[in-house]
C-alpha positions as CSV (number, residue, x, y, z in Angstrom):
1,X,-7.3,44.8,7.3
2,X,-7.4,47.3,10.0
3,X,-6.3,44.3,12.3
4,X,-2.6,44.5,11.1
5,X,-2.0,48.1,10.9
6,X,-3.5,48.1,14.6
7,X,-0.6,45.4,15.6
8,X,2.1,47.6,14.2
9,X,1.3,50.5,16.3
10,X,0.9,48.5,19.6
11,X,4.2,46.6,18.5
12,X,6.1,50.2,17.5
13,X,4.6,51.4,20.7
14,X,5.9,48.9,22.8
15,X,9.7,48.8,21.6
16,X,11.7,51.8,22.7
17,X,14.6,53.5,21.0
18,X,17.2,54.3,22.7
19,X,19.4,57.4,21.4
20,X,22.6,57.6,23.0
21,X,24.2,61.3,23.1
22,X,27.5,62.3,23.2
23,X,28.8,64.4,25.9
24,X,27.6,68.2,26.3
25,X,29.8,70.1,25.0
26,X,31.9,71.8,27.9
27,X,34.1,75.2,27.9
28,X,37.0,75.1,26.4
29,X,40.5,73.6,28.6
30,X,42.8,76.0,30.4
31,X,45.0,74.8,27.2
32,X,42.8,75.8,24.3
33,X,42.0,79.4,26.1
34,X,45.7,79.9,26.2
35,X,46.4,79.0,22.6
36,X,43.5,81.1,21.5
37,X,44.1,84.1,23.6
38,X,47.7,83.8,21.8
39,X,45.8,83.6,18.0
40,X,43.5,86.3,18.9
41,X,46.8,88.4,19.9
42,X,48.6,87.2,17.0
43,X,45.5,88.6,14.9
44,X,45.7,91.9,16.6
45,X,49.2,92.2,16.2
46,X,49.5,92.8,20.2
47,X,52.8,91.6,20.9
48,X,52.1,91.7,24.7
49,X,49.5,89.5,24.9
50,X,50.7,87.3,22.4
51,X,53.6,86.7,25.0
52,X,51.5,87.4,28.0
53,X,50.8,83.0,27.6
54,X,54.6,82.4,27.2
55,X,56.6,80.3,29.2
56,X,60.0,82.4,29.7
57,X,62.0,79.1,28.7
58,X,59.2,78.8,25.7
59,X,61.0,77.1,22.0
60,X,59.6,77.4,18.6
61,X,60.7,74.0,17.1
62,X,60.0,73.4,13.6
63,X,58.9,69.7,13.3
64,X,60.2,67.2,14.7
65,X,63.3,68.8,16.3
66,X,64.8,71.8,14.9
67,X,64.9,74.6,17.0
68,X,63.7,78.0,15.5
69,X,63.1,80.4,18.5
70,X,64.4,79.5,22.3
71,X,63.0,81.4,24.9
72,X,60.5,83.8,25.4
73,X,62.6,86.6,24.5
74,X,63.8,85.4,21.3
75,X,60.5,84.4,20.1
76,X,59.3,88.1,21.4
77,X,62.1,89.9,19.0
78,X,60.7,87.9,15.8
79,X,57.1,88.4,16.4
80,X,58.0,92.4,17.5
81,X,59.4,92.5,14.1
82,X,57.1,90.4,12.4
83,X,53.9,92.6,13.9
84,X,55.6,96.3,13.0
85,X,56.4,94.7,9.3
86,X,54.1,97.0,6.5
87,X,54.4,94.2,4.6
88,X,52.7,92.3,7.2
89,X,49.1,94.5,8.1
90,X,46.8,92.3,6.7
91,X,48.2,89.6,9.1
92,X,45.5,86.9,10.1
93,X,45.4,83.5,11.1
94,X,42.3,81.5,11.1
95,X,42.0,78.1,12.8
96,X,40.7,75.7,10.4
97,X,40.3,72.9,12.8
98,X,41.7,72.1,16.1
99,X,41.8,69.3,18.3
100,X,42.8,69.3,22.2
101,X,44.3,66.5,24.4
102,X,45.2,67.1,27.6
103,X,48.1,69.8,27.9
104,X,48.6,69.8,23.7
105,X,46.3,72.1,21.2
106,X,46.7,71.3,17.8
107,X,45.5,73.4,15.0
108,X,45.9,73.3,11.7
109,X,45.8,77.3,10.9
110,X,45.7,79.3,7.6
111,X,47.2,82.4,8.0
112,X,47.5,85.6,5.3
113,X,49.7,88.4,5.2
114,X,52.8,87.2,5.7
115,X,55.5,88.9,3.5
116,X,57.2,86.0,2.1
117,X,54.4,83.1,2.2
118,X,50.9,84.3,1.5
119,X,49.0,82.4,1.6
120,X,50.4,79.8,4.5
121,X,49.0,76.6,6.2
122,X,50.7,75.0,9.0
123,X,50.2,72.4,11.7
124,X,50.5,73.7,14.9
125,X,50.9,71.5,18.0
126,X,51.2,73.8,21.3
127,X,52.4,72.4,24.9
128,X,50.8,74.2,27.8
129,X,51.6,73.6,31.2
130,X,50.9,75.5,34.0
131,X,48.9,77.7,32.1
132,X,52.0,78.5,29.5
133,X,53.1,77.5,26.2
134,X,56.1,75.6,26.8
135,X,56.8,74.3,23.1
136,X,55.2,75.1,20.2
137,X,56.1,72.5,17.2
138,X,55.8,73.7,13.4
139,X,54.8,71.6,11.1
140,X,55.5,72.6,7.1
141,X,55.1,70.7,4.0
């Protein structure tokens, strides 16, 4: 009886698995630092470096091709508003997940303490070029 458990050793021995890992994960993309220097801004309430990763030609669309905000400064005056808004100090948005490709980041984020929509969950798909969002799409139910 010892005979066969004997053989399954030397035979488990003798195969080899082979475990194939994905790659490492690497450091984030010039893309997703720029996107999440803007969310960590936005958090702060720092208007500055919010539009410190701005593209001065930057639009706001809301999804799939309305325009909200064009330009940097434009988007600047909302956000200036938005940030100094009482109503508005518990401001936060949290990125639930996000996926990169290339120049786009898109998050889907869930943001609190906004005046009129608190809770709030949007889709967010960001164009960076050149180390600047260029377009930034909104996507509501």
């Amino acid at each position: 009886m010892r005979i066969v458990p004997a053989f399954v050793l030397l035979l488990l021995a003798a195969c080899s698995v082979s475990v194939e890992r994905g790659p490492s994960p690497s450091a984030p993309s010039e893309a997703e630092r720029v996107v999440q220097a803007q969310v960590d801004a936005f958090n702060r309430r720092d208007v500055d470096a919010f539009m410190a990763g701005y593209a001065p030609d930057a639009i706001h669309w809301a999804h799939p091709a309305d325009t909200t905000f064009a330009g940097a400064a434009r988007i600047r005056a909302h956000y200036t508003e938005l940030f100094s808004d009482p109503d508005a100090s518990r401001l936060h948005a949290t990125v639930r997940s996000r996926m990169v490709k290339g120049r786009f980041v898109i998050d889907e984020e869930y943001i609190v303490g906004l005046p009129a929509d608190d809770p709030h969950v949007s889709v967010i798909i960001y164009e960076v070029r050149d180390g600047l969002i260029r377009n930034v799409w909104f996507i509501e139910d």
